[in-house]
C-alpha positions in Angstrom: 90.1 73.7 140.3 89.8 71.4 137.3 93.0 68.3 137.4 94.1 68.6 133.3 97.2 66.9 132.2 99.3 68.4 128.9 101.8 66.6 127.3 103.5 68.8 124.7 106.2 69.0 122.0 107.7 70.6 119.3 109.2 70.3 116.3 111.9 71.9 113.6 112.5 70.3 110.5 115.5 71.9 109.2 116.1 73.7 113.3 116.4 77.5 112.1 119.2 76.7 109.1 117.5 76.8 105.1 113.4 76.8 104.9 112.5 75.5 108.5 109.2 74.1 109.3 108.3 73.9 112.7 105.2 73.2 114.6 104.0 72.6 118.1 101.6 70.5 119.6 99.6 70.0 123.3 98.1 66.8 124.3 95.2 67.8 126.9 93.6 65.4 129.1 90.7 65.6 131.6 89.3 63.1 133.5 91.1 60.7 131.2 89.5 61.9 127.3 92.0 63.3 125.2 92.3 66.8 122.5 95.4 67.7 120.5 95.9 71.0 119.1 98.7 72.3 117.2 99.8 75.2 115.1 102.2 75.8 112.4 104.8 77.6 113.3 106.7 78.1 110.0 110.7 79.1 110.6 111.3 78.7 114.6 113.9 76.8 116.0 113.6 73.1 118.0 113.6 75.1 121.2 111.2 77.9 120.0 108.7 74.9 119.0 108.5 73.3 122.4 108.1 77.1 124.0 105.2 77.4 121.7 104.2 73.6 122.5 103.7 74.1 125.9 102.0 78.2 124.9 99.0 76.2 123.1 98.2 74.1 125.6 97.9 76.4 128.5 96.1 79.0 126.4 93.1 76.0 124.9 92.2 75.8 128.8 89.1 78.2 129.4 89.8 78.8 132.9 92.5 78.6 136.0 93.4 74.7 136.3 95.6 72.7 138.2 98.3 71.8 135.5 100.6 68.3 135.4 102.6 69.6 132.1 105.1 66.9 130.8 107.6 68.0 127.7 110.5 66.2 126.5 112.5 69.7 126.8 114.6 70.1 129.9 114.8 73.7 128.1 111.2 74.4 128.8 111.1 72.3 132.2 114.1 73.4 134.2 113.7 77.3 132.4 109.6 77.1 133.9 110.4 75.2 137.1 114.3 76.1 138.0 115.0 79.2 137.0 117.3 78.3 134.3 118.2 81.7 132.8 116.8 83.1 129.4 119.7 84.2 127.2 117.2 84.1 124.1 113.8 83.7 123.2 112.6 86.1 125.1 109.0 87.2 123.1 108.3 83.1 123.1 109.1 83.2 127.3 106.8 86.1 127.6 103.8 84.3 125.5 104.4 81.2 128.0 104.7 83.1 131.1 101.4 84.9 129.9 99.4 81.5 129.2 101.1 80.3 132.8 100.3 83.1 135.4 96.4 81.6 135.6 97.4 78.6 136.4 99.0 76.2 139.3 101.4 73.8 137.5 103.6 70.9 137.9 106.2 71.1 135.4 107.6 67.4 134.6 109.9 66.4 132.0 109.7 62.8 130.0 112.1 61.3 128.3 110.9 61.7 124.8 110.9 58.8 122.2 110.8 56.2 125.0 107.5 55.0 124.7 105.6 57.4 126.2 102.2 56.8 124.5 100.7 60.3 124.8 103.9 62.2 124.6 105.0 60.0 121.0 101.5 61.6 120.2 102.5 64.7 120.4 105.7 64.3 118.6 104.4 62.4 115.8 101.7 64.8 115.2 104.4 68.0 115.4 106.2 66.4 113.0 103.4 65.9 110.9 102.5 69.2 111.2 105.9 70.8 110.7 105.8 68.7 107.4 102.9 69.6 105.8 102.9 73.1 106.5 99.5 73.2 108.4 97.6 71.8 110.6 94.8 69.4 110.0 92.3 68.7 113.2 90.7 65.6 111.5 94.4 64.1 111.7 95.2 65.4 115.4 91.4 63.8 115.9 92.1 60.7 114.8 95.6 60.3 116.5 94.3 60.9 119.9 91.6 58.5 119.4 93.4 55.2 120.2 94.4 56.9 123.6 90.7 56.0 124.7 89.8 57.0 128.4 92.9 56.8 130.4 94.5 58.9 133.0 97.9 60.1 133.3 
């Protein structure tokens, strides 16, 4: 099996109250080269986005993998790895259990806006995302770039 690393996040601007714009983005790294992907999400909550986050970047791997996935959400964390109960959210859980079942992961959560280089990738692109109102893969491109070759 194939050793791939996601770090993941989402973002709401705006959280569910008004005209939210949220977006999520995966970080994915083999054998130390780096891809983002992301999608607009349009009006989901904080919590909703980092479901989704962690959704993208299990479903952009083409087959079973051995998963380290680090998200700055204990929600998504402690709900995947803990059995934290779902009290809402359901459809999202079902779309991440879906992209999960193929895989063998280890669910780890990071401290978020600490430094982290990949994971302030992530959030910095989410929010750019969730700003703009769509993604743009030239900008996702571009912000993985300085990462280089490293491992995780």
């Amino acid at each position: 099996m194939k050793q791939v690393t996601i770090v993941c996040d989402g973002s709401s601007l705006g959280n569910g109250k008004g005209n939210p714009r949220a977006a999520a983005v995966a970080v994915l790294g083999f054998k130390g080269v780096w891809k983002a992907v992301g999608k607009y999400l349009g009006a989901a909550t904080n919590q909703q986005a980092e479901i989704a986050a962690a959704t993208i970047g299990l479903e952009n791997l083409k087959e079973p993998c051995k998963v380290k996935l680090l998200s700055d959400s204990r929600y998504v964390v402690e709900t995947m790895s803990s059995g934290w109960k779902r009290k809402t959210n359901h459809d999202w859980w079902d779309k991440l259990d879906s992209a999960a079942a193929k895989h063998d992961i280890k669910w780890q959560w990071i401290k978020g806006h600490a430094g982290h280089e990949v994971q302030e990738i992530a959030d910095k692109a989410a929010r750019t995302i969730a700003a703009a109102g769509h993604v743009d893969h030239e900008v996702l491109d571009e912000l993985v770039v300085d990462l280089g070759v490293q491992e995780l």
